[in-house]
C-alpha positions in Angstrom: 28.6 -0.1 2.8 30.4 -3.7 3.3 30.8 -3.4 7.0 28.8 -5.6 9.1 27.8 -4.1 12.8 29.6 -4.7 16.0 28.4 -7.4 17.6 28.9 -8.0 21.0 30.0 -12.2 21.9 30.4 -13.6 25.4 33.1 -16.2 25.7 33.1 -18.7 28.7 36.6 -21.1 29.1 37.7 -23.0 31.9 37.1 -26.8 32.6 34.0 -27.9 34.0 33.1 -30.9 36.1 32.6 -34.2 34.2 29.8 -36.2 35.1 31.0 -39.2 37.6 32.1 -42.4 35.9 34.0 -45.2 38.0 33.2 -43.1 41.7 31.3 -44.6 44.1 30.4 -43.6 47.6 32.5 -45.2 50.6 31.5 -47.5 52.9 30.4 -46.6 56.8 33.2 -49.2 57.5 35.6 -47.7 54.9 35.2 -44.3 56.3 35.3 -45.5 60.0 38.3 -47.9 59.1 40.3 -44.2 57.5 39.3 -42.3 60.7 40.6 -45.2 62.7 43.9 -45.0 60.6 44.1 -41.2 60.6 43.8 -41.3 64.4 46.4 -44.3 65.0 48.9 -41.7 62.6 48.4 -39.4 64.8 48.7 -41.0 68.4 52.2 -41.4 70.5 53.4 -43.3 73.2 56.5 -42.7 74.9 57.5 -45.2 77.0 60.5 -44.2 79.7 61.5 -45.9 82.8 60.8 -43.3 85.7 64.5 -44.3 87.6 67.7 -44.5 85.8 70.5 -46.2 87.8 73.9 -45.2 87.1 77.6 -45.8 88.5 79.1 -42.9 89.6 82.8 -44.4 88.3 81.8 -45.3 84.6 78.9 -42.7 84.4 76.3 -45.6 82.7 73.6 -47.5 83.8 70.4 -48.9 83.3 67.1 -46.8 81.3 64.5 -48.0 79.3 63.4 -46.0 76.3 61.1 -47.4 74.3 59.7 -46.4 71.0 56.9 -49.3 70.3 56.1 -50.6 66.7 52.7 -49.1 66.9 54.0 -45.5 66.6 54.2 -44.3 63.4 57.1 -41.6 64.4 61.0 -42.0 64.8 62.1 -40.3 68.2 65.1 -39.1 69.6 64.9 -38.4 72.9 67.2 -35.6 74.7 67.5 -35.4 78.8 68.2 -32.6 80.6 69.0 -31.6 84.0 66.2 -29.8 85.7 68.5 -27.9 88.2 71.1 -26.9 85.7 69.6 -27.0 82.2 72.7 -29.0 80.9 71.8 -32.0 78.7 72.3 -34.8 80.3 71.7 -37.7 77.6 70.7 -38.0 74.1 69.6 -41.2 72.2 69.8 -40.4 68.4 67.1 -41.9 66.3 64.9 -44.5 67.6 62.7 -46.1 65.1 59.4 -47.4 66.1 59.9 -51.3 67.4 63.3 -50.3 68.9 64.6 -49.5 72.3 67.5 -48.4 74.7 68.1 -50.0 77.9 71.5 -49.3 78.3 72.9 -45.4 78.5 76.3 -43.3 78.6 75.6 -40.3 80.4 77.1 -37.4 78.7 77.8 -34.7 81.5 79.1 -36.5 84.5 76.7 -36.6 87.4 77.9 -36.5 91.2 76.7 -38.9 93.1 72.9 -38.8 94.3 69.5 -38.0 93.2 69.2 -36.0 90.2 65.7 -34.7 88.5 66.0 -34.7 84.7 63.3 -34.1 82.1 63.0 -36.3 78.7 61.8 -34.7 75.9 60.3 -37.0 72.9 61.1 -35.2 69.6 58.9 -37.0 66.7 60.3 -37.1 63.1 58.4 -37.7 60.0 59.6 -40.6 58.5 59.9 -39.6 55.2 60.9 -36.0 55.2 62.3 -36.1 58.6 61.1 -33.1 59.5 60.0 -32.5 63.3 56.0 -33.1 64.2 56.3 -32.6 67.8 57.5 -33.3 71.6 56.3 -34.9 74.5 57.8 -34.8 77.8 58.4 -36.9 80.4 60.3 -36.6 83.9 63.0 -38.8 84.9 65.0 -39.2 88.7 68.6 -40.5 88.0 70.0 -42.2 91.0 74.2 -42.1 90.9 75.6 -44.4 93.3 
């Protein structure tokens, strides 16, 4: 006698949208003027001089590396020996707006025409983690 019957409840939990309150829908030109940003974030130019000149004595010369202020990515920028593999040169960080126009070749070159290849690594700036390469070729001319 005192027992009430089973009854069977449904329970629903979890959080549910609110209704909007201080969102409002973006502009054509906001949303085209975050694109734009998105893609300038995520464009790169490398800028190298095609010829290095170098003395054959001191083993340093002349090339322009460029990292322009519009890239959003510090570089550095390693250069290897196409015949032999061996690297040849390597700039350390370059931050965007900065540049290298004079270089100390690390593995002596004999005199002559060498082929070389310049590879772009791209840092995040914060974490400093790598994003990518691009690669360039480069003729050094000992003398």
């Amino acid at each position: 006698m005192g027992q009430k019957p089973k009854e069977n409840v449904t329970i629903i939990s979890g959080d549910f949208l609110p209704e909007g309150k201080d969102a409002k829908k973006m502009s054509d030109k906001e949303l085209a003027k975050l694109a734009q940003q998105k893609a300038d974030n995520s464009q790169f130019n490398m800028m190298i001089g095609s010829k290095a000149k170098i003395d054959n004595q001191t083993q340093q010369g002349m090339l322009n590396i460029r990292n322009p202020q519009t890239n959003t990515y510090p570089v550095n920028v390693v250069i290897t020996d196409d015949q032999t593999g061996d690297v040849i040169y390597s700039s350390g960080a370059i931050e965007p707006g900065e540049e290298v126009s004079h270089v100390q070749l690390e593995k002596t070159l004999a005199k002559g025409t060498h082929s070389a290849t310049a590879v772009f690594s791209l840092y995040d700036p914060k974490t400093k983690a790598k994003k990518g390469e691009v690669a360039a070729g480069v003729v050094f001319d000992v003398n």
